[in-house]
C-alpha positions in Angstrom: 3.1 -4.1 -7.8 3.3 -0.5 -8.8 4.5 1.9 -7.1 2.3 4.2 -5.0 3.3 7.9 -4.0 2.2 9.4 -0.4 2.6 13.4 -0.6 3.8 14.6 3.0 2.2 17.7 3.0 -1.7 17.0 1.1 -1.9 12.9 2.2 -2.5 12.0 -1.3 -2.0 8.9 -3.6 -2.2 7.8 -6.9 -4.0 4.4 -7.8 -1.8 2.7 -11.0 -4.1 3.5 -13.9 -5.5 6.5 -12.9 -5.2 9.7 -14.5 -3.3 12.9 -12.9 -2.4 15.6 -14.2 0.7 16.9 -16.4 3.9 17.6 -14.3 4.3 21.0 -13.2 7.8 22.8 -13.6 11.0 21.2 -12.5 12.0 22.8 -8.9 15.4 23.9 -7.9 17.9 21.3 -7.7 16.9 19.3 -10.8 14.2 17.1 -9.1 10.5 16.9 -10.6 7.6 18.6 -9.0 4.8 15.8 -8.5 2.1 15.2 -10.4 -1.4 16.5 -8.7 -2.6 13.5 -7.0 -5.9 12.4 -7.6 -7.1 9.5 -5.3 -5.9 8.4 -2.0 -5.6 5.1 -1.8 -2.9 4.6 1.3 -4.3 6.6 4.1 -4.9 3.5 6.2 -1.2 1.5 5.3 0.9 1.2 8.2 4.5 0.6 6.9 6.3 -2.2 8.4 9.0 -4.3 8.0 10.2 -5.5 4.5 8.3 -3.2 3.2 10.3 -1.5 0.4 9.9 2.1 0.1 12.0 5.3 -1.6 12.0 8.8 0.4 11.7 11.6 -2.5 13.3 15.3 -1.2 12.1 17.6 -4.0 14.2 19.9 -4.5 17.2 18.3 -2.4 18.8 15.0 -4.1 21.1 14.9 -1.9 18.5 13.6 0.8 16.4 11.3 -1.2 17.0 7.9 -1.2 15.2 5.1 -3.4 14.6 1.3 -2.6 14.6 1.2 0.9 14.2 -1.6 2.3 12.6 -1.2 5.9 15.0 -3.6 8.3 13.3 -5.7 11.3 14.1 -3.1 14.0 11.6 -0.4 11.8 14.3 1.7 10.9 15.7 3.4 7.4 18.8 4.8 7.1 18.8 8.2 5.2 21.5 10.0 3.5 23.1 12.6 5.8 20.5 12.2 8.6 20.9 8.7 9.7 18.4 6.5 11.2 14.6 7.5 10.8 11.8 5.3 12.3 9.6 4.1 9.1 7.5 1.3 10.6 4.1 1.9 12.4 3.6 5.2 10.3 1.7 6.0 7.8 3.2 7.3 4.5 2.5 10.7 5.3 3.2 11.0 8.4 6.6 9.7 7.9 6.8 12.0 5.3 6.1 14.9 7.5 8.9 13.7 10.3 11.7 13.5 7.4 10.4 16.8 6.2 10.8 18.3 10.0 14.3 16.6 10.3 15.5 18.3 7.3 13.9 21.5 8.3 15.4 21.7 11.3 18.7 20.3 11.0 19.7 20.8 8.0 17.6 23.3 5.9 15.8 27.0 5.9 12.7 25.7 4.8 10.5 22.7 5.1 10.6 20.6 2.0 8.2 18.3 0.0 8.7 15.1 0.7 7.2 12.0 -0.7 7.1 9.0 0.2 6.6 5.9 -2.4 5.9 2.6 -1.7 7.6 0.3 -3.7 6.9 -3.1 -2.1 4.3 -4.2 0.3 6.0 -7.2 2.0 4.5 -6.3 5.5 0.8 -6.5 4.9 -1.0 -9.0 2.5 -3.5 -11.7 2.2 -3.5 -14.7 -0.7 -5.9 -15.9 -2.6 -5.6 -19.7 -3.9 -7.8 -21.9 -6.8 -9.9 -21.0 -9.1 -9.9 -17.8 -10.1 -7.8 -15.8 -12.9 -5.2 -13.7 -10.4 -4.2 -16.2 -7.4 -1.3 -15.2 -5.6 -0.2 -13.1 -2.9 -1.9 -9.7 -2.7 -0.6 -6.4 -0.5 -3.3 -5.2 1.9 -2.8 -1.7 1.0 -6.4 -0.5 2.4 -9.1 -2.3 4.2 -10.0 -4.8 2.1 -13.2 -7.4 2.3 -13.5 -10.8 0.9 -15.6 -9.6 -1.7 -13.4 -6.9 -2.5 -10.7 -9.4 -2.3 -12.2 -12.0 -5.1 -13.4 -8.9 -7.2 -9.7 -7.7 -7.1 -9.0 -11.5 -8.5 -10.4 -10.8 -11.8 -13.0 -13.4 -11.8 -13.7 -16.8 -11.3 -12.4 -19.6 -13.7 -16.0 -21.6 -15.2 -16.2 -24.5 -12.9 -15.5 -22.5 -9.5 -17.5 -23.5 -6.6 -18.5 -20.0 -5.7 -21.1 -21.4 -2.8 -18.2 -22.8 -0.6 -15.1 -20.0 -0.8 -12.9 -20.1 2.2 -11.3 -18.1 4.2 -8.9 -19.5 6.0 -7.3 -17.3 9.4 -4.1 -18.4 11.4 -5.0 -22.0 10.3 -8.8 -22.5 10.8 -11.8 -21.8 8.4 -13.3 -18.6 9.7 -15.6 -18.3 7.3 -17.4 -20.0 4.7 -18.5 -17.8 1.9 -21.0 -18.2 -0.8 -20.7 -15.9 -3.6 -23.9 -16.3 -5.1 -25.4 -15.3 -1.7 -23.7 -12.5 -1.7 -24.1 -10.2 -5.2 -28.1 -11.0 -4.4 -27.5 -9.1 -0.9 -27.8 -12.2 1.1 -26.0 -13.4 4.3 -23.5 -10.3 4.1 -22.1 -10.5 7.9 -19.9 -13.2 6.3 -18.2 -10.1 3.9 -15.5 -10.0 7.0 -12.5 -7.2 6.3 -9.7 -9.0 6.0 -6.6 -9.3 7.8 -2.8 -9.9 7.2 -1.9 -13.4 6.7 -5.5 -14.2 5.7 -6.1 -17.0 2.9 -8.8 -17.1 0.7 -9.5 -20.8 -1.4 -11.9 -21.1 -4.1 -11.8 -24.7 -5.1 -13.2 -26.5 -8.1 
């Protein structure tokens, strides 16, 4: 998956594909000031473990660190400041704690800090059968099942769209019909979905 990028201080995100704006200057230290962000799309992701994400210091390279890999205990180790809690925050808020940290400790002024989501390995449901994108999906926002089997790019031509599946912690929760649904009909069974969820569309 593409990356996604969390500002500390505005909360922002960019969705892959969408526009932003040119770069602005480089800052001081030879690291790039961010692009204006133009959708938030991670305001609801809760890291968590094995979730791989890269801690951007603008302005300080010395304190950013790429590709980390968040262990089972919830921790990251950073450059210079050690051990910092990543899992059950959001993006942003994480962000803000390093930013503190480094204010405190180790600079005279708060820095921008980023923080980009590599890898979601945490939070995901799959989708399995007929349609043209199976496979393992992140759960990066609160996501429906009809979100879910828009997001898999349609379904292939002899799909049973009256009898989808979704399948929690083992047992059929739901029974789905598609063609119910995009006429308006019977949409209590639209449930949000939840990590771990599994979604079969058979032939």
């Amino acid at each position: 998956m593409a990356a996604v990028v969390v500002n500390a201080q505005q909360g922002a995100a960019t969705l892959p594909g969408a526009a932003t704006a040119p770069p602005a200057a480089t800052l001081p230290g030879g690291t790039p000031q961010p692009p204006k962000q133009d959708l938030d799309i991670t305001q609801d992701y809760v890291i968590g473990p094995q979730d791989t994400i890269s801690v951007l210091v603008y302005g300080e390279p010395s304190f950013t660190s790429q590709n980390q890999v968040v262990r089972p205990d919830g921790m990251i180790s950073m450059p210079l400041i050690g051990e910092v809690r990543a899992s059950g925050k959001h993006p942003r808020d994480l962000g803000a704690d390093i930013a503190n940290i480094l204010a405190d400790k180790f600079l005279k002024y708060t820095p921008k800090v980023d923080i980009r989501l590599e890898q979601s390995r945490s939070r995901y449901y799959m989708i399995d059968g007929a349609v043209n994108k199976p496979g393992q999906c992140p759960l990066l926002v609160p996501t429906t099942l009809m979100e879910a089997l828009v997001n898999a790019g349609g379904f292939h031509e002899f799909a049973d769209k009256k009898h989808i599946r979704l399948i929690r912690d083992g047992k059929v929760l739901v029974v789905f019909n598609w063609e119910d649904a995009i006429k308006g009909k019977h949409m209590e069974k639209n449930v949000p979905l939840k990590h771990g969820d599994l979604i079969e569309v058979k032939e």
